[in-house]
C-alpha angles and dihedrals in degrees: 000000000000120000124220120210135196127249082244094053099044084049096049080049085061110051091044088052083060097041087054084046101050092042089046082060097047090058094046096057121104116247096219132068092210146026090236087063088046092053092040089056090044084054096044089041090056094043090056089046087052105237094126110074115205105259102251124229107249106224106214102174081048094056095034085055088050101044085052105050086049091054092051095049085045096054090043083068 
């Protein structure tokens, strides 16, 4: 059975059929200008997360005391 439509309702088809297309193409933008912003929120993203650890301080004095201390008890022995 065929359906007839009015000139109103073919119109209203159309400019819902634009409104799904220009929001289609909202929602496929990319949210970032560049690839270095996309890269600086990926990074910020991951810190938050925890995944970077800070960087800690080495101590060498800390570690040359220690050495030595263990190679005098060592040769004490």
């Amino acid at each position: 059975m065929i359906q007839w439509r009015t000139v109103q309702q073919v119109e209203a088809d159309l400019v819902a059929l634009r409104a799904s297309a220009e929001r289609a193409g909202c929602a496929l933008a990319c949210l970032f200008s560049s690839s270095d912003e996309f890269e600086a929120a990926v990074i910020k993203a991951r810190r938050a997360a925890g995944m970077f650890r800070p960087v800690r301080k080495r101590r060498p004095l800390r570690a040359g005391v220690l050495t030595l201390i263990l190679a005098a008890v060592f040769l004490m022995l």
